[in-house]
ZAPA-679925 format. One record per residue: residue number from 1; residue in one letter; x, y, z of N, C-alpha, C in turn. Coordinates in nm, 3 decimals, m for minus. Each point is the difference from the previous one (the first is absolute). Example, Ala and Ser with C-alpha at 12.3 -4.5 7.8 and 13.67 -1.06 7.14 Angstrom:
# residues 2
REC    i  aa      n_x      n_y      n_z     ca_x     ca_y     ca_z      c_x      c_y      c_z
REC    1   A    1.319   m0.569    0.780   m0.089    0.119    0.000    0.090    0.120    0.000
REC    2   S   m0.035    0.105   m0.072    0.082    0.119    0.006   m0.077    0.109    0.073
END
This chain:
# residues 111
REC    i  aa      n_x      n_y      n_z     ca_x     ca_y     ca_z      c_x      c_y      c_z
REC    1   X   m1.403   11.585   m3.453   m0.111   m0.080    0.048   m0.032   m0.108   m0.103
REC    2   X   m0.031   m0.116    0.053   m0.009   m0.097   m0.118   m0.113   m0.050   m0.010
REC    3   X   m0.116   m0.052   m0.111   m0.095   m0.025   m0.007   m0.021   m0.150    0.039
REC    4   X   m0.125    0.031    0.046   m0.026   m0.159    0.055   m0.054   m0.067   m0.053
REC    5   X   m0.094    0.036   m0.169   m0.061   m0.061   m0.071    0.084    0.057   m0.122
REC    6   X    0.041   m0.162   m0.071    0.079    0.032   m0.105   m0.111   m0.007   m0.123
REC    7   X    0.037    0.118   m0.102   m0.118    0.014   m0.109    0.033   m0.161   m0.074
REC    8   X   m0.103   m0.024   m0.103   m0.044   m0.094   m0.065    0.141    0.032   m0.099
REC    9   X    0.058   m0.175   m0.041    0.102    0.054   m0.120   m0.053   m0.145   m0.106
REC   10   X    0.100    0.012   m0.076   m0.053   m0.097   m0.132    0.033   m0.157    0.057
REC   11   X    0.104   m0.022    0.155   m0.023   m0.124    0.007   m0.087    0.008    0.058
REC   12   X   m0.084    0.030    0.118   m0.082   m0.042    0.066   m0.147   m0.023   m0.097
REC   13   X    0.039    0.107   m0.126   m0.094   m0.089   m0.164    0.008   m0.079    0.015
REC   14   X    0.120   m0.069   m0.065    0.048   m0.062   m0.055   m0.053   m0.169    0.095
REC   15   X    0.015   m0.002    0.123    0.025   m0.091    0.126   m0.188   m0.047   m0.009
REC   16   X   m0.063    0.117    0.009   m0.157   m0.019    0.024   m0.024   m0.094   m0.117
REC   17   X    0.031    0.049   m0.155   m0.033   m0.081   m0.107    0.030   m0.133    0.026
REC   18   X    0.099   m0.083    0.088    0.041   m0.114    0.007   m0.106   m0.091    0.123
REC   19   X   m0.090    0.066    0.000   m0.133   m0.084    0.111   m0.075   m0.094   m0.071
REC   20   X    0.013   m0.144    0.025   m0.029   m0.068   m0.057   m0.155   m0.056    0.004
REC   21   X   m0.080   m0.034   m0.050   m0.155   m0.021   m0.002    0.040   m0.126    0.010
REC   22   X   m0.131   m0.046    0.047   m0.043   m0.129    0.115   m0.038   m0.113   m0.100
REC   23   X    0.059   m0.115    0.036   m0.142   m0.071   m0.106   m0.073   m0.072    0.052
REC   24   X   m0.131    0.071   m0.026   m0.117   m0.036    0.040   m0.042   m0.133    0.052
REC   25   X    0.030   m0.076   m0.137   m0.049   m0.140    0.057    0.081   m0.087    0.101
REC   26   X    0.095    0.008   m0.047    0.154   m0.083    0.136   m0.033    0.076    0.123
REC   27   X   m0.013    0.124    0.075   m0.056    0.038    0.066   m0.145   m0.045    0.097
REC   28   X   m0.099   m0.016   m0.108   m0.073   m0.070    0.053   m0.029   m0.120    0.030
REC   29   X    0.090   m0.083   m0.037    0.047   m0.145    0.015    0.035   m0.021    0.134
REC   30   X    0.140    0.086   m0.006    0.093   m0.021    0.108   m0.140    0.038    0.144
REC   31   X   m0.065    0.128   m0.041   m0.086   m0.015    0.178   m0.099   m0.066   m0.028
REC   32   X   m0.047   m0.062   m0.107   m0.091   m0.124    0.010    0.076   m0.096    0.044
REC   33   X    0.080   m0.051   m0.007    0.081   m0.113    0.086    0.050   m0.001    0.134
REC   34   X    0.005    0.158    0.026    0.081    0.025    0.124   m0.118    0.043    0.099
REC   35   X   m0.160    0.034   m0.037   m0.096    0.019    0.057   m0.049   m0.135    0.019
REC   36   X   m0.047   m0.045   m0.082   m0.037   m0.167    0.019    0.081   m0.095    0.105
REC   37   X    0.127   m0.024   m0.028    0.077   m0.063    0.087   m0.010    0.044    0.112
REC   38   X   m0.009    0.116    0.023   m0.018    0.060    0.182   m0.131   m0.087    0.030
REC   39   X   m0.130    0.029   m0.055   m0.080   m0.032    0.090    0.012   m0.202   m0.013
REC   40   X    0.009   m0.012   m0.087    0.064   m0.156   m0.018    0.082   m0.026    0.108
REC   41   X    0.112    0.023    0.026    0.088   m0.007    0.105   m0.072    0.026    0.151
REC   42   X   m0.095    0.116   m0.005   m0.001   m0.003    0.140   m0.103   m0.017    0.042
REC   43   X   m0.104   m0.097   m0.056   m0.112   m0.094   m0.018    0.053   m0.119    0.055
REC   44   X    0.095   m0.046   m0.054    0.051   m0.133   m0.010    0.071    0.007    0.174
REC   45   X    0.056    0.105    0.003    0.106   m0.002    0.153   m0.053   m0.001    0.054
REC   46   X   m0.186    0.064    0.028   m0.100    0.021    0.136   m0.039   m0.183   m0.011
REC   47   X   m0.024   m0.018   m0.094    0.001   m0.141    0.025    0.053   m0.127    0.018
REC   48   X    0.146    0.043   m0.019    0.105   m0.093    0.103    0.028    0.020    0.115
REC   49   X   m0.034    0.156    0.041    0.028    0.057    0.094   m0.102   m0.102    0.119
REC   50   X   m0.118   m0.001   m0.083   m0.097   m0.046    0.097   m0.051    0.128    0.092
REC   51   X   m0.048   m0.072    0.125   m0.129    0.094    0.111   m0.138   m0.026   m0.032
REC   52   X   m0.041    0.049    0.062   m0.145    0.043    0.019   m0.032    0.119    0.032
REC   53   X   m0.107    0.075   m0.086    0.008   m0.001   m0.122    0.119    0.026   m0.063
REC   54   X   m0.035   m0.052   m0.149    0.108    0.028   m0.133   m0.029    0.113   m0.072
REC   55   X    0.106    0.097    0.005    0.010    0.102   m0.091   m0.142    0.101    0.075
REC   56   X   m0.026    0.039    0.074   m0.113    0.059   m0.005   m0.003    0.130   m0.028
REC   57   X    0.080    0.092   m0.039    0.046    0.106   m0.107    0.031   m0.034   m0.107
REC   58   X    0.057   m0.084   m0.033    0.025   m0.063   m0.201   m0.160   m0.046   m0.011
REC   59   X   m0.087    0.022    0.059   m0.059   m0.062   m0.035   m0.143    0.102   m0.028
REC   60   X    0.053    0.083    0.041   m0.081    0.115   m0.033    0.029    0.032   m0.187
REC   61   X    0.051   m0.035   m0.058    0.067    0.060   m0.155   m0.127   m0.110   m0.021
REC   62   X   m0.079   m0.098    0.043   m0.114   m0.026   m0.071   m0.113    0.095   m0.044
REC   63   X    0.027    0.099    0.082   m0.112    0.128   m0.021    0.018    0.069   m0.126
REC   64   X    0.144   m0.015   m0.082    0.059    0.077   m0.095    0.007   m0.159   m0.145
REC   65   X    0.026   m0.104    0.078    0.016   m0.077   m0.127   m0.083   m0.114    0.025
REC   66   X   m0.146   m0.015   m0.047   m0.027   m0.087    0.011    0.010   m0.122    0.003
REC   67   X   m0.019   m0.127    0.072    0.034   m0.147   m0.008    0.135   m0.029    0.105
REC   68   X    0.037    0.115    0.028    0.167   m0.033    0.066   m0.058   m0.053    0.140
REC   69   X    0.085   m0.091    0.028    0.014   m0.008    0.160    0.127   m0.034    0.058
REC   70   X    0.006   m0.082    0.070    0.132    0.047    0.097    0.058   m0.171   m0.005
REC   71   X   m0.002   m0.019   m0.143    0.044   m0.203    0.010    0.052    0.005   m0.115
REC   72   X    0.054   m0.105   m0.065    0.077   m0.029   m0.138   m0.069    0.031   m0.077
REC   73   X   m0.097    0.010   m0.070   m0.075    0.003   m0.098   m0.047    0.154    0.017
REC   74   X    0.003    0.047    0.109   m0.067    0.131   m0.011    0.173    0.079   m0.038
REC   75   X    0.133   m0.050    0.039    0.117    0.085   m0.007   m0.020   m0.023   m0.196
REC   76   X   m0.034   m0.097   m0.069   m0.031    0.019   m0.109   m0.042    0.100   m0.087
REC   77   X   m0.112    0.005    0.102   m0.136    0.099   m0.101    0.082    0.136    0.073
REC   78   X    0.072    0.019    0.126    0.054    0.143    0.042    0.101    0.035   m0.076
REC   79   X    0.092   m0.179   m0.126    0.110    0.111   m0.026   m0.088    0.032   m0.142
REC   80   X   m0.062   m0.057   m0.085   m0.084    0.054   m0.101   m0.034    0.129    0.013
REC   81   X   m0.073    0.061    0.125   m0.040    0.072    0.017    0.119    0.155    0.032
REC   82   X    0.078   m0.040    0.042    0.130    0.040    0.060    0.084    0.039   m0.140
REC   83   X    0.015   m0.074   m0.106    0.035    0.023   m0.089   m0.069    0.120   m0.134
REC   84   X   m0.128   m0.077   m0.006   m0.062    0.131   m0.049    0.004    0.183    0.021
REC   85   X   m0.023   m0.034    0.153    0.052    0.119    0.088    0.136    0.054   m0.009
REC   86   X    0.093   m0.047   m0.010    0.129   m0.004   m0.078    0.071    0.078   m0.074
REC   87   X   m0.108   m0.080   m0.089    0.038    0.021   m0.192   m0.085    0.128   m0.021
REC   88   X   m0.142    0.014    0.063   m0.038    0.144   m0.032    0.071    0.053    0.035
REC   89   X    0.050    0.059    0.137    0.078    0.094    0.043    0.134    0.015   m0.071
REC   90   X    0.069   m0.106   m0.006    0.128    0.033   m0.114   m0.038    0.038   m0.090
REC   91   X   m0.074    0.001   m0.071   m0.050    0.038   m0.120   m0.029    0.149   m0.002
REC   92   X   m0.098    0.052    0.095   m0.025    0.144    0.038    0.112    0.087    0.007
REC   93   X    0.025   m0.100    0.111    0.184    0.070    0.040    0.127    0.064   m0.134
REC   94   X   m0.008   m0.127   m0.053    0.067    0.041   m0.107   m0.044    0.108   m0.083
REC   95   X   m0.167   m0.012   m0.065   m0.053    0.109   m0.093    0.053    0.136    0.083
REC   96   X   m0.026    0.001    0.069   m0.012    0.119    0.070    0.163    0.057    0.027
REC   97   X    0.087   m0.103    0.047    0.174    0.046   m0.043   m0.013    0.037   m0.086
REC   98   X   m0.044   m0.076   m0.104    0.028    0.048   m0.191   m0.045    0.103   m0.030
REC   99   X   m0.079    0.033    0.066   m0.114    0.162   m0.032    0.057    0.128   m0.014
REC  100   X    0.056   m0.057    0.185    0.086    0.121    0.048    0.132    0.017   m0.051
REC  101   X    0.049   m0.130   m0.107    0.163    0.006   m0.070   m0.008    0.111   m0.077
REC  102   X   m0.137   m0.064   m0.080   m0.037    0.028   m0.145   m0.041    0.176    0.009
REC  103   X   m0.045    0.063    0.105   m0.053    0.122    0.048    0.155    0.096    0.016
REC  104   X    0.077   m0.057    0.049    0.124    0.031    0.053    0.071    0.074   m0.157
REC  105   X   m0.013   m0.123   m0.029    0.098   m0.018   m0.155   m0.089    0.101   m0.084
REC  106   X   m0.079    0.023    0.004   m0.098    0.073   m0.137   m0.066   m0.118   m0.093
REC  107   X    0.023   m0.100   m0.004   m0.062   m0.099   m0.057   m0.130    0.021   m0.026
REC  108   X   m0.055   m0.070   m0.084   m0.151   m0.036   m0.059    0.003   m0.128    0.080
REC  109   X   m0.156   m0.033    0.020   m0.010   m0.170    0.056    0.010   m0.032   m0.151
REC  110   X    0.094   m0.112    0.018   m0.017   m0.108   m0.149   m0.111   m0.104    0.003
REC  111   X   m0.060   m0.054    0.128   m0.117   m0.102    0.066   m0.113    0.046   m0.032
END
């Protein structure tokens, strides 16, 4: 009869030790840019898009970011806003990978 769960050996050590931690800040860059640009982008498309009304769901994220509206100047202040939103979350995101590396590994926080 053969087992279906193979016990723990020194590579699957060995393999875990090689999990690499996040870095924090490039992380939060990258979804500050990639959060921002969304609502930038799809600010800008309801309003090439045209109709009547414009955006009248994008346009609800005024309830969450003040000053935004649904025109050039408001896709501004949405990707500012968009970005912040972003960069915290990458940022979280990452601490919190690193936590769980650092927990994994036996590590001390060095932070």
């Amino acid at each position: 009869m053969k087992k279906i769960v193979e016990p723990v050996t020194h590579e699957t050590d060995e393999i875990t030790g090689y999990v690499l931690r996040l870095n924090v800040k490039i992380l939060g860059l990258v979804l500050a840019l990639l959060f921002g640009s969304a609502i930038f982008v799809a600010t800008n498309w309801l309003i090439i898009k045209g109709g009547e009304p414009v955006g009248p769901h994008l346009q609800l994220l005024s309830q969450y970011f003040p000053g935004y509206r649904v025109t050039f100047g408001g896709s501004l202040i949405g990707f500012i806003y968009g970005a912040a939103l972003g960069g915290f979350a990458g940022g979280l995101l990452g601490w919190i990978y690193n936590g769980i590396v650092m927990l994994k590994r036996g590590e001390k926080n060095s932070a």
